[in-house]
MARNU-934713 format. One record per residue: residue in three letters; chain; residue number from 1; x, y, z of N, C-alpha, C, O in turn. Coordinates in steps of 0.05 Angstrom, whole numbers, plus 5000, padded with zeros to 4 digits. Example, Ala and Ser with C-alpha at 12.3 -4.5 7.8 and 13.67 -1.06 7.14 Angstrom:
2
+------+-------+-----+-------+--------+------+--------+---------+------+-------+--------+------+-------+--------+------+
: rest : kette :  nr : neast : nnorth :  nup : caeast : canorth : caup : ceast : cnorth :  cup : oeast : onorth :  oup :
+------+-------+-----+-------+--------+------+--------+---------+------+-------+--------+------+-------+--------+------+
:  ALA :     A :   1 :  5264 :   4886 : 5156 :   5246 :    4910 : 5156 :  5264 :   4934 : 5156 :  5285 :   4934 : 5169 :
:  SER :     A :   2 :  5257 :   4955 : 5142 :   5273 :    4979 : 5143 :  5258 :   5001 : 5157 :  5268 :   5023 : 5161 :
+------+-------+-----+-------+--------+------+--------+---------+------+-------+--------+------+-------+--------+------+
//
This chain:
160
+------+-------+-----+-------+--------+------+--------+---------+------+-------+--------+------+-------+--------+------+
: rest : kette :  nr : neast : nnorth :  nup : caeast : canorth : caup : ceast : cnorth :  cup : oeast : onorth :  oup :
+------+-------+-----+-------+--------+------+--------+---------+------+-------+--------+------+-------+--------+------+
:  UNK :     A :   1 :  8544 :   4895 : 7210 :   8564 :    4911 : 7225 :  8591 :   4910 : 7211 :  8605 :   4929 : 7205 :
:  UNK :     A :   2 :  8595 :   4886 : 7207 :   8621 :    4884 : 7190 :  8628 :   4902 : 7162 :  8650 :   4913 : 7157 :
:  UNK :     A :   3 :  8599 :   4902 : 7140 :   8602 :    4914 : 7115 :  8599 :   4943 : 7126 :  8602 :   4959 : 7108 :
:  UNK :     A :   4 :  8594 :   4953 : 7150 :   8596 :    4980 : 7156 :  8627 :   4990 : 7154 :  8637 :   5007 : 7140 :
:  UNK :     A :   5 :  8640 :   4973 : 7175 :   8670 :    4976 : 7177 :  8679 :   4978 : 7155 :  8690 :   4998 : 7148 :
:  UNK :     A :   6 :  8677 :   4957 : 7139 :   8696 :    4962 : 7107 :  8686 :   4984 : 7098 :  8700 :   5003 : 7092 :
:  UNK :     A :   7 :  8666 :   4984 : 7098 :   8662 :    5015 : 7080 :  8668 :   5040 : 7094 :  8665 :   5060 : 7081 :
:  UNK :     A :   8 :  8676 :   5042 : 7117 :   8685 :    5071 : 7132 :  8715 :   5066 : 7123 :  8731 :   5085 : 7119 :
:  UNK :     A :   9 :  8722 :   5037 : 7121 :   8752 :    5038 : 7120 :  8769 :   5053 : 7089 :  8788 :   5067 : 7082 :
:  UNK :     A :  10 :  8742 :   5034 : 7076 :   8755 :    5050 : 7043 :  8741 :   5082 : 7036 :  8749 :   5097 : 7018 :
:  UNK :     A :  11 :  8721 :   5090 : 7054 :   8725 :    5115 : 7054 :  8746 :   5132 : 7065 :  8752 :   5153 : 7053 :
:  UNK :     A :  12 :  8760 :   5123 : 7092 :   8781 :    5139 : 7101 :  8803 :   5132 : 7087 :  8819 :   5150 : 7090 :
:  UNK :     A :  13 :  8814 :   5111 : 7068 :   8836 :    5110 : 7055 :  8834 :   5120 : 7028 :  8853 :   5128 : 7015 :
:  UNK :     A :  14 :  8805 :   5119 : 7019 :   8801 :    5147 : 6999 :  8807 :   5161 : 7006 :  8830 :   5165 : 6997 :
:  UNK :     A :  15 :  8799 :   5179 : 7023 :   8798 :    5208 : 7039 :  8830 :   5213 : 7037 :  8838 :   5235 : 7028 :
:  UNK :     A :  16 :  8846 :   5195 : 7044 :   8883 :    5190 : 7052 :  8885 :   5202 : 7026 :  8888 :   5226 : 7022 :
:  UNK :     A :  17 :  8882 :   5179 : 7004 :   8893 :    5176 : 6973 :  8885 :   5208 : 6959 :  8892 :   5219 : 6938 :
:  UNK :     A :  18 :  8870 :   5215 : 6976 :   8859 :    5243 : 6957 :  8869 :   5262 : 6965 :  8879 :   5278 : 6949 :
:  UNK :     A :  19 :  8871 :   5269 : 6993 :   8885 :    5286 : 7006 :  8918 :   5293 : 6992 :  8926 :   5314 : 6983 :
:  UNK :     A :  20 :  8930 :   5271 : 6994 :   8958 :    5260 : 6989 :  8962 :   5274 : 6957 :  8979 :   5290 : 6949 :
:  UNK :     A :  21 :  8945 :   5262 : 6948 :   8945 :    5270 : 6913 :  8943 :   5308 : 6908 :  8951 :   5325 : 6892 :
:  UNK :     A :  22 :  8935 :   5306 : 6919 :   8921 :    5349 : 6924 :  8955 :   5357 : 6932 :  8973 :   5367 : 6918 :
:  UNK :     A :  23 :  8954 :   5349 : 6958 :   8982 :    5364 : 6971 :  9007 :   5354 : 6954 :  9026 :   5369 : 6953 :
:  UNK :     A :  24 :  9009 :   5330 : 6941 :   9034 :    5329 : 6927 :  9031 :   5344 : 6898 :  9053 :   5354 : 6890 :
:  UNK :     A :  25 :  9007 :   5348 : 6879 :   9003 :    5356 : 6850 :  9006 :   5396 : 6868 :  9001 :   5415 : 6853 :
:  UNK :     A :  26 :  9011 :   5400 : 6888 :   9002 :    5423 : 6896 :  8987 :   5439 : 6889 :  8992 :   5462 : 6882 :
:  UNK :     A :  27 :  8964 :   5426 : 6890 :   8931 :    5453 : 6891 :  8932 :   5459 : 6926 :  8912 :   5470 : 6934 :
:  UNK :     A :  28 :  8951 :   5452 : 6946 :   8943 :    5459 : 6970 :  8964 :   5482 : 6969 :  8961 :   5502 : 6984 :
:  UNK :     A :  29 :  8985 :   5480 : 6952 :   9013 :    5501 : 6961 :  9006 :   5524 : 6957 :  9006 :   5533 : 6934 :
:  UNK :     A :  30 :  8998 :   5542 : 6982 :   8994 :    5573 : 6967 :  9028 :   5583 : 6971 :  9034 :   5605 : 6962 :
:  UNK :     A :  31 :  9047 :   5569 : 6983 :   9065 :    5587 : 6991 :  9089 :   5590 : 6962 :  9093 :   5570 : 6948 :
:  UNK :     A :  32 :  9103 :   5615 : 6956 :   9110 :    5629 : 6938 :  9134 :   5599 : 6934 :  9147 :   5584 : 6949 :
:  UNK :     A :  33 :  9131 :   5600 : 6904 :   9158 :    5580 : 6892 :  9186 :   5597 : 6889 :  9208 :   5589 : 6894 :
:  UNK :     A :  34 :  9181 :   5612 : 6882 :   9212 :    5625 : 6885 :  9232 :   5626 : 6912 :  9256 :   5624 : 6908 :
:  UNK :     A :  35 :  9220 :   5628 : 6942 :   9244 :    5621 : 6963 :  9240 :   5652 : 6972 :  9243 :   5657 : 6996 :
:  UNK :     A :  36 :  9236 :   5668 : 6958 :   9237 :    5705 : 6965 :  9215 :   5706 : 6987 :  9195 :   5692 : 6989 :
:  UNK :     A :  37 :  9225 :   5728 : 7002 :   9213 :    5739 : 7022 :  9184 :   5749 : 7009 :  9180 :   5753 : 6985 :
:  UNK :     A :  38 :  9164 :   5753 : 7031 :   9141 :    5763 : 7022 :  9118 :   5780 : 7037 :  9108 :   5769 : 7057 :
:  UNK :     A :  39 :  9108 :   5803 : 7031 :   9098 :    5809 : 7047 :  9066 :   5818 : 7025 :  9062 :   5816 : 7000 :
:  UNK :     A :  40 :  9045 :   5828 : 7053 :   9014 :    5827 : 7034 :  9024 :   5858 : 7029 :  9039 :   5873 : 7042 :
:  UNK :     A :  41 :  9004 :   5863 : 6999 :   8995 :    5886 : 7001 :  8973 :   5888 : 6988 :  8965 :   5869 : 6974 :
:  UNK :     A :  42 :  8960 :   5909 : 6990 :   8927 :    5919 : 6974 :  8937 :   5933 : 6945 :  8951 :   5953 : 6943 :
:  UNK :     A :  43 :  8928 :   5919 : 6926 :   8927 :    5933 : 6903 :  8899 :   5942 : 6893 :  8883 :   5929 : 6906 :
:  UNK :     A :  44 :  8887 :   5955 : 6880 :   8851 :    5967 : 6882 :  8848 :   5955 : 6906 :  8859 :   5962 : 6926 :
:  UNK :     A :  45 :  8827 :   5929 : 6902 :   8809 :    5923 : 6927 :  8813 :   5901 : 6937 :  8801 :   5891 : 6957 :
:  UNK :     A :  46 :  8836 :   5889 : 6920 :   8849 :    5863 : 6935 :  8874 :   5866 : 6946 :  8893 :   5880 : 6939 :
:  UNK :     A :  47 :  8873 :   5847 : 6969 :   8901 :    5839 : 6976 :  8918 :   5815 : 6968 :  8906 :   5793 : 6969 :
:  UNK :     A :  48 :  8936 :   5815 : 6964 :   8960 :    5804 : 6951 :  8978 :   5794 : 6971 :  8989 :   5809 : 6987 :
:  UNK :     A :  49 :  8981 :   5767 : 6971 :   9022 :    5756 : 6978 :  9036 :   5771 : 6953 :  9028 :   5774 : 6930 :
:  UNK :     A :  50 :  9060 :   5780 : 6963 :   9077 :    5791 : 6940 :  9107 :   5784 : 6944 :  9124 :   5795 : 6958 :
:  UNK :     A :  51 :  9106 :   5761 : 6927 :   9142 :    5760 : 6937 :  9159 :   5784 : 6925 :  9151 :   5800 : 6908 :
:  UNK :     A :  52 :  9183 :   5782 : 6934 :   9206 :    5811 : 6939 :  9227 :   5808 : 6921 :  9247 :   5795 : 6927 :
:  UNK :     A :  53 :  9222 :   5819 : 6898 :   9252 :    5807 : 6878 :  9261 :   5837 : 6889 :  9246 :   5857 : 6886 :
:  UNK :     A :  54 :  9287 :   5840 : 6901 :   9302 :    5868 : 6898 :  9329 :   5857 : 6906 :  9335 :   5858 : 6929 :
:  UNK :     A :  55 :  9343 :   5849 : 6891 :   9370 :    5839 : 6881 :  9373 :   5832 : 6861 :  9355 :   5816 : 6855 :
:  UNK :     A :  56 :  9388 :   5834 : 6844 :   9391 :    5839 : 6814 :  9396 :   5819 : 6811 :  9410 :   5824 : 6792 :
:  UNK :     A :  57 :  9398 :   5785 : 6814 :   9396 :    5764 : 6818 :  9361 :   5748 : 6817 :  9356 :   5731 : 6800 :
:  UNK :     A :  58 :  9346 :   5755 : 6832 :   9324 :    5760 : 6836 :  9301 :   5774 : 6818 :  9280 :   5765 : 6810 :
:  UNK :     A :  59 :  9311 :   5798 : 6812 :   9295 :    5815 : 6788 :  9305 :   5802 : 6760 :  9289 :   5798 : 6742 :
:  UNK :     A :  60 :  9331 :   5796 : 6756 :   9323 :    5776 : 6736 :  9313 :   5758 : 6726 :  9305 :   5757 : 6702 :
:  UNK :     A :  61 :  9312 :   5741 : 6745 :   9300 :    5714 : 6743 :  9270 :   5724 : 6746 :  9259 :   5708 : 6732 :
:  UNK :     A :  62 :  9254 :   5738 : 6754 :   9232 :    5736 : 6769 :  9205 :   5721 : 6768 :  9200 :   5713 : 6790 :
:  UNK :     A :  63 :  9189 :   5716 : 6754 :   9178 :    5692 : 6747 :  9184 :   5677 : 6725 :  9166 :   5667 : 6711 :
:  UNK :     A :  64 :  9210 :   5674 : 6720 :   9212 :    5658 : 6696 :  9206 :   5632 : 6709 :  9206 :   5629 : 6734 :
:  UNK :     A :  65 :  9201 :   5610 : 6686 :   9208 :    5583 : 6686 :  9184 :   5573 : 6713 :  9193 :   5560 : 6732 :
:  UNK :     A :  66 :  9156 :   5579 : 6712 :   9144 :    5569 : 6737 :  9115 :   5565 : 6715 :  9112 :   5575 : 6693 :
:  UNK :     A :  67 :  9101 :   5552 : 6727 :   9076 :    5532 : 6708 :  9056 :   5560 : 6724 :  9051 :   5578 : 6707 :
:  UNK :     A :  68 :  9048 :   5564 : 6741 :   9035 :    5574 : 6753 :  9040 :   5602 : 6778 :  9060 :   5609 : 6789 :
:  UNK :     A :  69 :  9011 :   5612 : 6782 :   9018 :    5634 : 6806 :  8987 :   5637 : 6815 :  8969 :   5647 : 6801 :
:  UNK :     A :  70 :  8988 :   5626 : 6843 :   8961 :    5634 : 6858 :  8950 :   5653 : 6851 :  8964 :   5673 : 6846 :
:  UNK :     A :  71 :  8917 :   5655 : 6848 :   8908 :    5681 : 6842 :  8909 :   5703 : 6860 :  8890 :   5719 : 6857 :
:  UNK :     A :  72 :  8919 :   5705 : 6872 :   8926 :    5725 : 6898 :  8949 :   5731 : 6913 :  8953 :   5741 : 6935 :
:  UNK :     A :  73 :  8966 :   5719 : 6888 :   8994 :    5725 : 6895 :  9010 :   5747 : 6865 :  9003 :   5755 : 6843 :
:  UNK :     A :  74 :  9029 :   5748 : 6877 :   9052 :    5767 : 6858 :  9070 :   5771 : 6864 :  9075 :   5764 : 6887 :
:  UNK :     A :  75 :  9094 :   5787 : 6847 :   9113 :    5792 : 6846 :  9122 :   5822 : 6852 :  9109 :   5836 : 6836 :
:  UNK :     A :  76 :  9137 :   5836 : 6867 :   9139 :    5866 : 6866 :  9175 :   5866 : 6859 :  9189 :   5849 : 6870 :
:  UNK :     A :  77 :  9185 :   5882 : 6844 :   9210 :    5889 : 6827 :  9224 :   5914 : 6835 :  9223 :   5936 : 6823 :
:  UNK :     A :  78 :  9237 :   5910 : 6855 :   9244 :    5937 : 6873 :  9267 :   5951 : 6856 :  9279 :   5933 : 6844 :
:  UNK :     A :  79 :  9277 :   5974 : 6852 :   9298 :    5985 : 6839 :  9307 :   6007 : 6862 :  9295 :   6023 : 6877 :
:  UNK :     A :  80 :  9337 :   6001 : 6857 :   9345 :    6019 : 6873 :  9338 :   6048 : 6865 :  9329 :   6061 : 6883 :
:  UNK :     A :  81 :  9342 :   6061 : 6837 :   9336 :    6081 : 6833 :  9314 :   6087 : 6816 :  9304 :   6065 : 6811 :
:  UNK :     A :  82 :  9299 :   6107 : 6804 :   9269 :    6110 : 6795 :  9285 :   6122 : 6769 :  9305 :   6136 : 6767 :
:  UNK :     A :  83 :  9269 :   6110 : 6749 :   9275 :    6109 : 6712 :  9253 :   6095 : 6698 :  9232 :   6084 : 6707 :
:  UNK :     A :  84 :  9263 :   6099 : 6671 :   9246 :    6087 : 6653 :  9268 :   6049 : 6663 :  9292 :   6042 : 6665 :
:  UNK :     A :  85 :  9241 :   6035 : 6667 :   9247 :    6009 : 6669 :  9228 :   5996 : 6646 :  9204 :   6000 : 6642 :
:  UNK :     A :  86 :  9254 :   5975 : 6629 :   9231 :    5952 : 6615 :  9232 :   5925 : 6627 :  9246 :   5918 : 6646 :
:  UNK :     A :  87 :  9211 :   5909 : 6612 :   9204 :    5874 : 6622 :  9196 :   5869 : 6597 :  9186 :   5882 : 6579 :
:  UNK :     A :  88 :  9202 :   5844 : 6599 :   9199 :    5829 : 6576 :  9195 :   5794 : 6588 :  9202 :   5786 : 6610 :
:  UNK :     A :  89 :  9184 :   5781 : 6571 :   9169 :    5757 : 6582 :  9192 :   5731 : 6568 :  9184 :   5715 : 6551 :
:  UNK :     A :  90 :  9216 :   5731 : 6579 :   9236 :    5709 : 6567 :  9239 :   5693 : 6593 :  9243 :   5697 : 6617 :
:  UNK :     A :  91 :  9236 :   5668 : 6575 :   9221 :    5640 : 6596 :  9195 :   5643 : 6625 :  9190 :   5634 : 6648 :
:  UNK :     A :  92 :  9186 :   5661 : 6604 :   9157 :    5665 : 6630 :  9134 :   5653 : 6614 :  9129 :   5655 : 6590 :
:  UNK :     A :  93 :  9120 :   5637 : 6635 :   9090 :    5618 : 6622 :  9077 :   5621 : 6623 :  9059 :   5611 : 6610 :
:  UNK :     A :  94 :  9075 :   5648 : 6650 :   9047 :    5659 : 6661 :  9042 :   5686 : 6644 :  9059 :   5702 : 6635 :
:  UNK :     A :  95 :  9015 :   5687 : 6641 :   9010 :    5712 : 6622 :  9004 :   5732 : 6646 :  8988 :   5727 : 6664 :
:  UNK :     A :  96 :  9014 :   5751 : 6644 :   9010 :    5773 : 6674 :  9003 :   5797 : 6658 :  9002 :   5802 : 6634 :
:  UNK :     A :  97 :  8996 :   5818 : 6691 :   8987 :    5843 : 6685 :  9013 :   5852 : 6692 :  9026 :   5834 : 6702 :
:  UNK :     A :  98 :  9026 :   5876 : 6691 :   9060 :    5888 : 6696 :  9043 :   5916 : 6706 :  9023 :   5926 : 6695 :
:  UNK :     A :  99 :  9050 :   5921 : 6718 :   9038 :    5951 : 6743 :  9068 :   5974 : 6740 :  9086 :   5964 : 6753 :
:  UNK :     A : 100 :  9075 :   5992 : 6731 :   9096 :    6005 : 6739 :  9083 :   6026 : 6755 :  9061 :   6037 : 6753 :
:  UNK :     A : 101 :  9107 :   6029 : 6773 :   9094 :    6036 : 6810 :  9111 :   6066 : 6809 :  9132 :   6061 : 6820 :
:  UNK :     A : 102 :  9110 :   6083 : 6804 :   9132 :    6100 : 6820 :  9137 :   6107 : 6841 :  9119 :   6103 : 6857 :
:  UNK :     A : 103 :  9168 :   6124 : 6855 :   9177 :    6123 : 6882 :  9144 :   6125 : 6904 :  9136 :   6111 : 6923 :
:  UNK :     A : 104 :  9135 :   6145 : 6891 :   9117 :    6149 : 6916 :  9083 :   6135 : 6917 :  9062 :   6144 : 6927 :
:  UNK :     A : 105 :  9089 :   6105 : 6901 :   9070 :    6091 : 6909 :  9042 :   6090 : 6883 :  9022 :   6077 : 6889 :
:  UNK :     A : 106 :  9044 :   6103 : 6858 :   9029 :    6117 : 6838 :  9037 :   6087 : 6814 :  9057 :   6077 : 6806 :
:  UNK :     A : 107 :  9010 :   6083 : 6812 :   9007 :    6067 : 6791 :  9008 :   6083 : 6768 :  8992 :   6102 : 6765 :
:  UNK :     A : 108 :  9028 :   6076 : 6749 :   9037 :    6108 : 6729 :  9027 :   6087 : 6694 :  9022 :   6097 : 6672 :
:  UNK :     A : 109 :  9028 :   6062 : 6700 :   9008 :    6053 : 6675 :  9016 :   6008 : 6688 :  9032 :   5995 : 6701 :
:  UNK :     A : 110 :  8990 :   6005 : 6671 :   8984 :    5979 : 6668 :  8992 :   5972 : 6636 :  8990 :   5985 : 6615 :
:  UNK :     A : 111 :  9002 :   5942 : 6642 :   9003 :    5928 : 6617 :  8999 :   5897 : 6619 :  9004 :   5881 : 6637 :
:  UNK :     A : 112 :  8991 :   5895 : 6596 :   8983 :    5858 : 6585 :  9016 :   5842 : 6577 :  9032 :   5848 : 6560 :
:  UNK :     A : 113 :  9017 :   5825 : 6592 :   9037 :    5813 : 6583 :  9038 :   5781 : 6579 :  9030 :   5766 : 6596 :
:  UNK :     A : 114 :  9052 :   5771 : 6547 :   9044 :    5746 : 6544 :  9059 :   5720 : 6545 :  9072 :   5722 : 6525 :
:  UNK :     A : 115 :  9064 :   5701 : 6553 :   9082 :    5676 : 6554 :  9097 :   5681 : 6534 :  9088 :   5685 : 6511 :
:  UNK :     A : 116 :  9129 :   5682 : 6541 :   9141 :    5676 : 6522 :  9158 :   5699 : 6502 :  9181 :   5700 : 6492 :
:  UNK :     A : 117 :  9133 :   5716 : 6503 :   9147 :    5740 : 6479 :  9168 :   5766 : 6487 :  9173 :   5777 : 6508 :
:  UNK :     A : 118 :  9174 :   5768 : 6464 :   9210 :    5776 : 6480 :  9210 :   5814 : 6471 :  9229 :   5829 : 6475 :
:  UNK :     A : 119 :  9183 :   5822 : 6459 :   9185 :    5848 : 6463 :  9189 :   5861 : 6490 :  9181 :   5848 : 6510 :
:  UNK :     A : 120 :  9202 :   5888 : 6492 :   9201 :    5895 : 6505 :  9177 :   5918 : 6516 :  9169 :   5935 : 6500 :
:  UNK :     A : 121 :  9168 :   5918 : 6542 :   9146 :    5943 : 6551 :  9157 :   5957 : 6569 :  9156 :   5951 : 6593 :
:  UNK :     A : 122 :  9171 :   5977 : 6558 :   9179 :    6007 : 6578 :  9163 :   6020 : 6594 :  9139 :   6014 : 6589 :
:  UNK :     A : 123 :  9165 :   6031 : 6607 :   9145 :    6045 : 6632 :  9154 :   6071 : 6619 :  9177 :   6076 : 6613 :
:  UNK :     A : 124 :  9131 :   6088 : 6616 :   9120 :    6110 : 6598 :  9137 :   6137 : 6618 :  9138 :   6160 : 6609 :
:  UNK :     A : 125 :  9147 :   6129 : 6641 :   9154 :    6144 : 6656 :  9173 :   6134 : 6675 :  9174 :   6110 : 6675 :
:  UNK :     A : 126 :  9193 :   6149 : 6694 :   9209 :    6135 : 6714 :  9194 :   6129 : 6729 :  9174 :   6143 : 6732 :
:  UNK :     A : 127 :  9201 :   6098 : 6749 :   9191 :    6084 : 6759 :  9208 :   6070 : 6786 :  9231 :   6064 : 6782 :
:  UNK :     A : 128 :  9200 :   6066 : 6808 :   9215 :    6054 : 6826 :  9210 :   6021 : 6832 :  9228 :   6006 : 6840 :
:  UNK :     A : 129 :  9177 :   6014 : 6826 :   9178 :    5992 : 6827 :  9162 :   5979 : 6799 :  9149 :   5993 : 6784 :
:  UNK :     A : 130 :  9165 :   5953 : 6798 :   9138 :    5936 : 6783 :  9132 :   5920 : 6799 :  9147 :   5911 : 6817 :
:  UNK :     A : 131 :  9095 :   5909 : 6793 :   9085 :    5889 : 6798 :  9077 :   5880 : 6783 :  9061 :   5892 : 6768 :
:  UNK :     A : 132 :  9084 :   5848 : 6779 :   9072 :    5829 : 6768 :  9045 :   5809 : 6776 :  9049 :   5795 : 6795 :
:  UNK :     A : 133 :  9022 :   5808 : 6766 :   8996 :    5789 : 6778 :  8993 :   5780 : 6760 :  9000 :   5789 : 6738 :
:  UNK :     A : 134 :  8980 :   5757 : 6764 :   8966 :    5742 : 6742 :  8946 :   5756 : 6730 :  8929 :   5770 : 6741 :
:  UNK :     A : 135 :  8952 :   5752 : 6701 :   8944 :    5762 : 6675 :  8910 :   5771 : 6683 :  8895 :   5752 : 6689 :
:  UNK :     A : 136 :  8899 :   5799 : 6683 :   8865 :    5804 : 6690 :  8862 :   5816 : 6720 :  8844 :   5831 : 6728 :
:  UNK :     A : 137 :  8887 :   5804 : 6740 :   8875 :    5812 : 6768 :  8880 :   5839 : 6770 :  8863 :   5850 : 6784 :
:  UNK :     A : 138 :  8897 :   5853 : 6761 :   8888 :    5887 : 6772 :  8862 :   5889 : 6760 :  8848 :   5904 : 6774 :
:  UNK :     A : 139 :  8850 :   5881 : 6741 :   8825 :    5896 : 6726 :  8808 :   5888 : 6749 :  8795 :   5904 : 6764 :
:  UNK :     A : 140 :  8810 :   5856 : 6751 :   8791 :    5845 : 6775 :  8785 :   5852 : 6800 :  8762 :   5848 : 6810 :
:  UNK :     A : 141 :  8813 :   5869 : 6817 :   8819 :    5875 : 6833 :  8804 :   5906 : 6837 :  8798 :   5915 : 6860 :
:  UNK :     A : 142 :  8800 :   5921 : 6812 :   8792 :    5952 : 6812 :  8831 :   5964 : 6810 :  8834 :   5988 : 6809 :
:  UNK :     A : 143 :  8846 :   5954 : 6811 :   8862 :    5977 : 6794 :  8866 :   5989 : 6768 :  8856 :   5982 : 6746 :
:  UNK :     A : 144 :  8882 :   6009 : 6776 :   8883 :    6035 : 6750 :  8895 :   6049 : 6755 :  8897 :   6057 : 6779 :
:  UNK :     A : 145 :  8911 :   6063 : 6730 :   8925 :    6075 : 6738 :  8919 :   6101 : 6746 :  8897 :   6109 : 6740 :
:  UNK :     A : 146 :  8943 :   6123 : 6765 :   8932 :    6127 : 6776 :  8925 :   6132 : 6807 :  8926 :   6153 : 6819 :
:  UNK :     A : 147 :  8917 :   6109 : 6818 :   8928 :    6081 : 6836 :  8935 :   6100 : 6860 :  8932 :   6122 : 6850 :
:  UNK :     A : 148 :  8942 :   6103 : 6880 :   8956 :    6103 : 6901 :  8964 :   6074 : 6919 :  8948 :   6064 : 6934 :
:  UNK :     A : 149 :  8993 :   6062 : 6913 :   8990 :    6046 : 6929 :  9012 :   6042 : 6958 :  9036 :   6049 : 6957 :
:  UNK :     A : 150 :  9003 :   6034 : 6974 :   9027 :    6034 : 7001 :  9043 :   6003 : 7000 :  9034 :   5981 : 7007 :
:  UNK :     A : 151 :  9073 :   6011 : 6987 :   9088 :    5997 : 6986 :  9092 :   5986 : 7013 :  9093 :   6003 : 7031 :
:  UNK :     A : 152 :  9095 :   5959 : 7021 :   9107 :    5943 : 7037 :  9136 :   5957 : 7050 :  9155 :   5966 : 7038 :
:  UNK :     A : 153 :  9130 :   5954 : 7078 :   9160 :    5976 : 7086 :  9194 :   5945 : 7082 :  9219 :   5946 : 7086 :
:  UNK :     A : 154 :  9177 :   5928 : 7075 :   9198 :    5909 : 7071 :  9210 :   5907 : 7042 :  9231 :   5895 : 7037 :
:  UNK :     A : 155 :  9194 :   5920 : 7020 :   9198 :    5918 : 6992 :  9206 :   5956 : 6991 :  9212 :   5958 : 6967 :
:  UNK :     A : 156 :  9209 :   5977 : 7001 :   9211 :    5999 : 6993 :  9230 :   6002 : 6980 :  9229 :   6012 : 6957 :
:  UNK :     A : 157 :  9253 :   5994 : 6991 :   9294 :    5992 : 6978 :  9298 :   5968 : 6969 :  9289 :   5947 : 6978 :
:  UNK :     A : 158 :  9315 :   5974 : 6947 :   9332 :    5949 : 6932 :  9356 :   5942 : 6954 :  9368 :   5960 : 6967 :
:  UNK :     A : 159 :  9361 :   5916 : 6955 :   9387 :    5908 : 6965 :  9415 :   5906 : 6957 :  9434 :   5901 : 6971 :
:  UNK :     A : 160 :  9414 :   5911 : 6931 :   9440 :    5916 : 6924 :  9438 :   5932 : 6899 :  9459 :   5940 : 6887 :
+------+-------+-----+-------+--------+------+--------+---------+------+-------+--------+------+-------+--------+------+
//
């Protein structure tokens, strides 16, 4: 009876030590590292957390400088006005897909983008928003351009 106890005991203080290790290395954190507001949306056939860069504070920075991004999360790049917009990957780690969105929701082209490199990728057309996902998920997801997508009524306008 006794060697039963010890051994439930160092299983539940395993169980502790493992748990602990998960939630502090964060494989438990789905919630967005940047602090930005967030709302879901459907891109093809997935849905997405999408945090909200639309302050020019915010769209600058936007995933720079982060090790990682849930596979079911992203970034949306709100502009106050619709133009040719570029992005470029300075201090970004994550290799992403870049979506340029125009005003009325139209995936108007996809691009590959890689850690680090400082070319620039223009949107072939004016544009009101981008989305950023981890590098493969629109393909995964079934987007294309094309696209019809329903912007978040919380991401539609830039804030400043």
């Amino acid at each position: 009876m006794t060697q039963r106890i010890v051994v439930q005991s160092i299983i539940a203080v395993g169980a502790v030590v493992f748990l602990a290790f998960f939630k502090v290395s964060g494989c438990f954190n789905r919630a967005p590292q940047g602090g930005l507001p967030t709302a879901q949306m459907k891109i093809g056939e997935k849905t997405f957390d999408i945090e909200i860069a639309n302050t020019q504070e915010q769209r600058m920075t936007g995933l720079m400088r982060r090790d990682s991004m849930p596979g079911d999360h992203g970034m949306i790049f709100v502009f106050r006005t619709e133009r040719d917009w570029s992005f470029y990957m300075k201090n970004t780690r994550i290799p992403l897909d870049l979506l340029f969105v125009d005003g009325g929701g139209t995936i108007r082209s996809i691009h590959k983008l890689k850690p680090y490199d400082l070319s620039s990728v223009t949107s072939d057309v004016p544009v009101k928003y981008a989305i950023e996902l981890n590098e493969g998920a629109a393909g995964k997801g079934g987007a294309k351009g094309g696209d019809k997508l329903v912007i978040p009524k919380e991401a539609q306008e830039a804030k400043d």
